[in-house]
C-alpha positions as CSV (number, residue, x, y, z in Angstrom):
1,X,79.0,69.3,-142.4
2,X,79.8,71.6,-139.4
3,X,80.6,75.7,-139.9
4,X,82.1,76.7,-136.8
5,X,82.1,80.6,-136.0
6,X,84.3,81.2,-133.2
7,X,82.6,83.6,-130.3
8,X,79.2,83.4,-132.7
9,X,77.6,79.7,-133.1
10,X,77.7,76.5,-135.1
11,X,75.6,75.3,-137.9
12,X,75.6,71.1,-138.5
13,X,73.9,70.5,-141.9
14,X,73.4,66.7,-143.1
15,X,71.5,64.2,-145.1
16,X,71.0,65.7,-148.6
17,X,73.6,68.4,-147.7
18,X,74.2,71.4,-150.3
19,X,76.8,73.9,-150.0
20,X,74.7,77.0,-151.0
21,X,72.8,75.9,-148.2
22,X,75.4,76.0,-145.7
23,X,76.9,79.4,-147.3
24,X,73.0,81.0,-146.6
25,X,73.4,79.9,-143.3
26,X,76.7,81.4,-142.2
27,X,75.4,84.7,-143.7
28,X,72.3,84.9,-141.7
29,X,74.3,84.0,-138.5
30,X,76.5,86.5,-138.8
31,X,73.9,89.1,-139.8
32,X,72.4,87.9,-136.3
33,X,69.8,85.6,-137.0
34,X,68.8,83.4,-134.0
35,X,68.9,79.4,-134.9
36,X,65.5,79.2,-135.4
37,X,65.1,82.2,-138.0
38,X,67.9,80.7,-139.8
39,X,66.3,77.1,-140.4
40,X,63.4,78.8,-140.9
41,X,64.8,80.6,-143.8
42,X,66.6,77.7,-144.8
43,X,63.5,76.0,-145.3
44,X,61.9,78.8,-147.3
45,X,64.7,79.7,-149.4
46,X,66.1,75.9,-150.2
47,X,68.2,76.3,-152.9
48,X,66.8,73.4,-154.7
49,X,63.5,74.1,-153.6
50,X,63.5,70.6,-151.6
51,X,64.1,71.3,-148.0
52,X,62.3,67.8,-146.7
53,X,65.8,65.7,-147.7
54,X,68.0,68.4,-145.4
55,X,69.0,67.7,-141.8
56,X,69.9,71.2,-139.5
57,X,71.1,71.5,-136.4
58,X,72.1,74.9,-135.1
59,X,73.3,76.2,-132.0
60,X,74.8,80.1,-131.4
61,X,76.4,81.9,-128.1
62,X,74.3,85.1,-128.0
63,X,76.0,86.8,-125.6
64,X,76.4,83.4,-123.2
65,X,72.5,83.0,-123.5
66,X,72.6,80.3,-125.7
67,X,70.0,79.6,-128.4
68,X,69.6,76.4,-130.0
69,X,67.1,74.5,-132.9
70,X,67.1,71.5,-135.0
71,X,65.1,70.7,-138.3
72,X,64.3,67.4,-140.3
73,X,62.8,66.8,-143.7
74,X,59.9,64.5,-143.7
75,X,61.9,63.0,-146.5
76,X,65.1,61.9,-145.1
77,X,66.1,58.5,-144.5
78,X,64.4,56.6,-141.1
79,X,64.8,56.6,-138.7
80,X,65.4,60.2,-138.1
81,X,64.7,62.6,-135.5
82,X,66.1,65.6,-133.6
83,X,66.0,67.2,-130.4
84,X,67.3,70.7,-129.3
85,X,67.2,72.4,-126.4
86,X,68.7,76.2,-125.2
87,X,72.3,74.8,-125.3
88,X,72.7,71.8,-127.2
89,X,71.5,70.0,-131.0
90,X,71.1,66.5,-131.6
91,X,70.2,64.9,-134.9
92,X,70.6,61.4,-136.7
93,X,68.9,59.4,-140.0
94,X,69.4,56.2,-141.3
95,X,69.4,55.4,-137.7
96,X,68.7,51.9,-135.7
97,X,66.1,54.2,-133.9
98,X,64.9,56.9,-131.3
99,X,67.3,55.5,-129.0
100,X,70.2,56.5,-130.4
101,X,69.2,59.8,-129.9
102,X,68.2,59.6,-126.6
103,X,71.3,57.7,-124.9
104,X,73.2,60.9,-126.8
105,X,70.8,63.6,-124.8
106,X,71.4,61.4,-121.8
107,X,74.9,61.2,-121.6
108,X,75.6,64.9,-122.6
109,X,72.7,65.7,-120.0
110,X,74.3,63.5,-117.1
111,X,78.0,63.5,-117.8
112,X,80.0,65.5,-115.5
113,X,83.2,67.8,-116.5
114,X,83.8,70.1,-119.0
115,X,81.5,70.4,-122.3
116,X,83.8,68.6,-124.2
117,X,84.1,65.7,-121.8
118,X,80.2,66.1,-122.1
119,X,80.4,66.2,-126.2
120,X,82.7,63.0,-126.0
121,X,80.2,61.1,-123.9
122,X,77.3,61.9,-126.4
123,X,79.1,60.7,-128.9
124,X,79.9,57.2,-126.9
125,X,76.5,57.5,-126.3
126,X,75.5,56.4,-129.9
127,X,77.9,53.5,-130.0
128,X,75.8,50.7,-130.9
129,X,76.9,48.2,-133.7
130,X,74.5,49.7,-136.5
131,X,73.6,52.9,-134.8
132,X,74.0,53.9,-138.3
133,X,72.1,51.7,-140.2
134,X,74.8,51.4,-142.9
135,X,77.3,50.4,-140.7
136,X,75.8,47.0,-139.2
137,X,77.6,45.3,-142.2
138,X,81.0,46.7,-140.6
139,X,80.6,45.8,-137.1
140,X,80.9,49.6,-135.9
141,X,78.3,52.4,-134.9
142,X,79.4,54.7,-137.7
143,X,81.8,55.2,-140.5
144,X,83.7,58.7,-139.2
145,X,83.4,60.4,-135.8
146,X,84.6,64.2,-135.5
147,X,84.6,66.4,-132.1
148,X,85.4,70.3,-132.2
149,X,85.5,73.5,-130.2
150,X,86.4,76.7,-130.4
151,X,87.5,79.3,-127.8
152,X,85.8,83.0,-129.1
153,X,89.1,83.8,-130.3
154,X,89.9,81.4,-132.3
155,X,90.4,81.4,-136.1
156,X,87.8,79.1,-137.9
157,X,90.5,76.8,-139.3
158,X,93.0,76.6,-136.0
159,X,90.1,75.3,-133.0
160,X,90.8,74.6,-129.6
161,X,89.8,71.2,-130.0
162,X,89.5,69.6,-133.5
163,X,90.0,65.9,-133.8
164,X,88.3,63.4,-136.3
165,X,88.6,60.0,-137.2
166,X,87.4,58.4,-140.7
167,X,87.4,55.2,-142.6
168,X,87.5,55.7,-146.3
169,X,84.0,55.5,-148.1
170,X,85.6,51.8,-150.2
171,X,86.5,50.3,-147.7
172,X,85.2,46.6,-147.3
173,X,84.9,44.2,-144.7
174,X,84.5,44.6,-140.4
175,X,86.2,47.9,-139.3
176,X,89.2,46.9,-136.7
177,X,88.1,49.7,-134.2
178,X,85.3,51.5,-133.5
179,X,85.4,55.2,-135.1
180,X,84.0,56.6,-131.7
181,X,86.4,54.7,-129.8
182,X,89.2,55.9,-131.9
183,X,88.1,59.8,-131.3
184,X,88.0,58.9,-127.5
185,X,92.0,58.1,-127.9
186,X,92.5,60.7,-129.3
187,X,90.6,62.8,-127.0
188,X,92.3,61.1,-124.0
189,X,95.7,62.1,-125.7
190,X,94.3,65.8,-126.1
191,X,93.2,65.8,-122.5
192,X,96.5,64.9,-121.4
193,X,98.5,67.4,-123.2
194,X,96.1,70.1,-122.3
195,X,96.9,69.8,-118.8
196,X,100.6,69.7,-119.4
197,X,100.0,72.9,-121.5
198,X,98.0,74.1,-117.7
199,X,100.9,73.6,-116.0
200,X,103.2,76.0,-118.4
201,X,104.1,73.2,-120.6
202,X,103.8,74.9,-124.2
203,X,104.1,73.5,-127.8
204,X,107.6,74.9,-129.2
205,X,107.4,74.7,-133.0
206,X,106.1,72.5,-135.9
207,X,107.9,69.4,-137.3
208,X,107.2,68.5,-141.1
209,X,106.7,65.3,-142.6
210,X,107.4,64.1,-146.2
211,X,107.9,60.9,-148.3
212,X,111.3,60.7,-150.0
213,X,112.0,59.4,-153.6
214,X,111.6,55.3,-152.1
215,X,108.9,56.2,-150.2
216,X,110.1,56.7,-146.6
217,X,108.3,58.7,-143.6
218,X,111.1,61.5,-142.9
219,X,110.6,63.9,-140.3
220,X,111.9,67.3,-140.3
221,X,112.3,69.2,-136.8
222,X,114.0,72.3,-138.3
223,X,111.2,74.3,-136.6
224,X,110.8,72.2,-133.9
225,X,113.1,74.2,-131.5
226,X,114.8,72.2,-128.7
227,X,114.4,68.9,-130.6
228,X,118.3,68.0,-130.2
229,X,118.0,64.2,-127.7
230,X,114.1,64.4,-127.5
231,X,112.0,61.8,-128.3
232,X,109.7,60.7,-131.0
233,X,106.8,58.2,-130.5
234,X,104.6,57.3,-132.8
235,X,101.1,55.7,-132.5
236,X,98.1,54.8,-134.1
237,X,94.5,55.6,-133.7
238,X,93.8,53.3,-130.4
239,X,96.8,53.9,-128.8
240,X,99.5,51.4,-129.6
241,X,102.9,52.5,-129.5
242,X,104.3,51.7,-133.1
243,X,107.7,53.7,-133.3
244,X,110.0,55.5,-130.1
245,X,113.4,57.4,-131.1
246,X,115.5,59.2,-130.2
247,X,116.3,62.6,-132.2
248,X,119.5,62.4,-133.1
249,X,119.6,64.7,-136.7
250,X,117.4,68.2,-137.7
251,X,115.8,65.3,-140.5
252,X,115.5,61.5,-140.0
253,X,114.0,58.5,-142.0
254,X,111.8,56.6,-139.6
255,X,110.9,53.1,-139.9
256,X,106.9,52.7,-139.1
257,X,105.5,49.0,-139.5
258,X,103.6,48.6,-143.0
259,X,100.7,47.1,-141.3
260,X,99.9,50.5,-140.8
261,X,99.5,52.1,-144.1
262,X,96.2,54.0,-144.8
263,X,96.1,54.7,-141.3
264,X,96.2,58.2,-139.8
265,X,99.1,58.2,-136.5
266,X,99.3,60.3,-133.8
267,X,103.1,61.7,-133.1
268,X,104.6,63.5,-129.5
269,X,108.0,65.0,-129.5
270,X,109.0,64.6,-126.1
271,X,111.9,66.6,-124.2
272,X,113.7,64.2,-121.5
273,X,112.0,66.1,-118.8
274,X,108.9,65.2,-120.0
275,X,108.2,68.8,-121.6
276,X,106.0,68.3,-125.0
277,X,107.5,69.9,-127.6
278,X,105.4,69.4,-130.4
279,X,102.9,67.3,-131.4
280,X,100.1,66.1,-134.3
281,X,98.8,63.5,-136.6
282,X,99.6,62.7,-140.5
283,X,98.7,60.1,-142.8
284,X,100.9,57.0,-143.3
C-alpha cells in the first residue's frame, strides 16, 4: 500500500500490511523523520508487536537530497529481499527469486528518460510468468500493477501520474494480458497526452458516466465544454479500439461490446483538430 506525500516522500508498506502501521508512518514523515528513522520506529513500535511479517520501503525528497531505505521481516514469505539506495526502494516476497529484484534495479538503473519512463521499465523489469509466485497458475508476472507520481504541488488524491491495473482477487483461469503490460498502455496513452498537454493542448472539463434503468453506458459531456461534433473513442486495457462516435447530444447511450464487461476502458474526447478535450477510465 503506497502513501504518497506530495513535495515530502513516499512510504510502500506490504506483506502482512496494517493500517496503524502505515498511519505511524505518515506521522513520523511529516514530523521529519528520515526513511531510516521511520522503519526503524516501525520496527520498534509494531503495532501488533510482530514486525518480521511487514515489508517497508521508503523513499522522501529532503530538500532534492534524496534519502531512501527498505526493511524485511525474516518472517515473510520467500523469496524476499530488498534493496535501497539514496533515490530509489525496491522490495518483493513470494517471489521466483533474487532476480526479480535485480532486473528491476537494472532497468531503473540503465533506462534512459524521465523517472517515470525509468519507473515503467522497473516494473517491465519483473515480468516474468510467476515472478510472483502466486501467479504462475495464471500465466502472468503479477495479479495488479500500479505506477504514481506526484509533482510537490499536488494534492495526495489528484497525482501527476496515477494509473493502475488489477484483476479481481476470484478470478480463475490464465489472465488474457499481462497486468504490467496493461499499465505500459496505459502509460503509452499518458505519455502521449502529456505532450499534447506540452504543446498548450489542455483538458477542458469532465464527462460523467452512469448506467440507466436497462443497464446502458451513458455519457454525459454537460461539463465537457466544446464537446458539440467531437469524438468519443473508447478502448480497453491493451489498446484496442472498441467504440468511435461522434458527439452529437449533451448525453448519449453508447453501445460497448459485452465481451468487455468487468473490464476497466480507457476513454479520449477528441475535438476535430485533434485538441483533447477530456479524457479517463471507468469500469464497464
Amino acid at each position: 500500500m503506497g502513501d504518497f506525500i506530495p513535495g515530502i516522500g513516499v512510504i510502500h508498506t506490504q506483506a502482512a500490511w496494517n493500517h496503524l502501521n502505515q498511519e505511524n508512518a505518515h506521522n513520523w514523515m511529516m514530523m521529519g523523520l528520515s526513511p531510516q528513522q521511520i522503519i526503524d520506529s516501525l520496527v520498534a513500535n509494531d503495532v501488533s508487536g510482530n514486525p518480521t511479517t511487514r515489508q517497508y520501503g521508503i523513499v522522501d525528497y529532503n530538500g532534492g537530497h534524496s534519502r531512501s531505505a527498505a526493511y524485511t521481516g525474516s518472517n515473510c514469505q520467500d523469496y524476499k529481499n530488498d534493496t535501497a539506495r539514496f533515490n530509489y526502494s525496491i522490495q518483493g516476497n513470494i517471489l521466483m527469486g533474487q532476480q526479480i529484484l535485480d532486473s528491476m534495479q537494472s532497468r531503473f538503473l540503465n533506462t534512459p528518460g524521465t523517472l517515470a519512463d525509468r519507473l515503467m521499465a522497473a516494473l517491465q523489469g519483473a515480468k516474468v510468468v510467476g515472478a510472483d509466485t502466486r501467479c504462475a497458475e495464471h500465466n502472468t508476472s503479477s495479479q495488479s500493477a500500479f505506477l504514481r507520481m506526484a509533482n510537490m504541488n499536488d494534492s495526495p488524491d489528484s497525482l501527476y501520474l496515477d494509473l493502475w491495473m488489477a484483476y479481481p482477487q476470484n478470478y480463475s483461469g490464465i489472465f488474457p494480458v499481462d497486468p504490467i503490460d496493461s499499465l505500459q498502455t496505459l502509460y503509452d496513452i499518458w505519455k502521449t497526452t502529456l505532450s499534447a498537454r506540452g504543446k498548450g493542448i489542455k483538458p477542458m472539463g469532465t464527462v460523467k458516466i452512469y448506467r440507466n434503468d436497462n443497464g446502458a453506458v451513458i455519457f454525459d459531456f454537460t461539463l465537457c465544454r466544446e464537446y458539440s461534433s467531437a469524438q468519443l473513442m473508447i478502448y480497453d486495457i491493451i489498446g484496442r479500439e472498441l467504440a468511435s462516435e461522434r458527439i452529437t447530444s449533451r448525453i448519449m447511450k453508447i453501445n460497448i461490446p459485452g465481451s468487455a464487461s468487468g473490464q476497466v476502458l480507457l476513454f479520449r474526447v477528441i475535438k476535430q483538430d485533434q485538441t483533447l478535450l477530456v479524457k479517463g477510465k471507468f469500469l464497464f
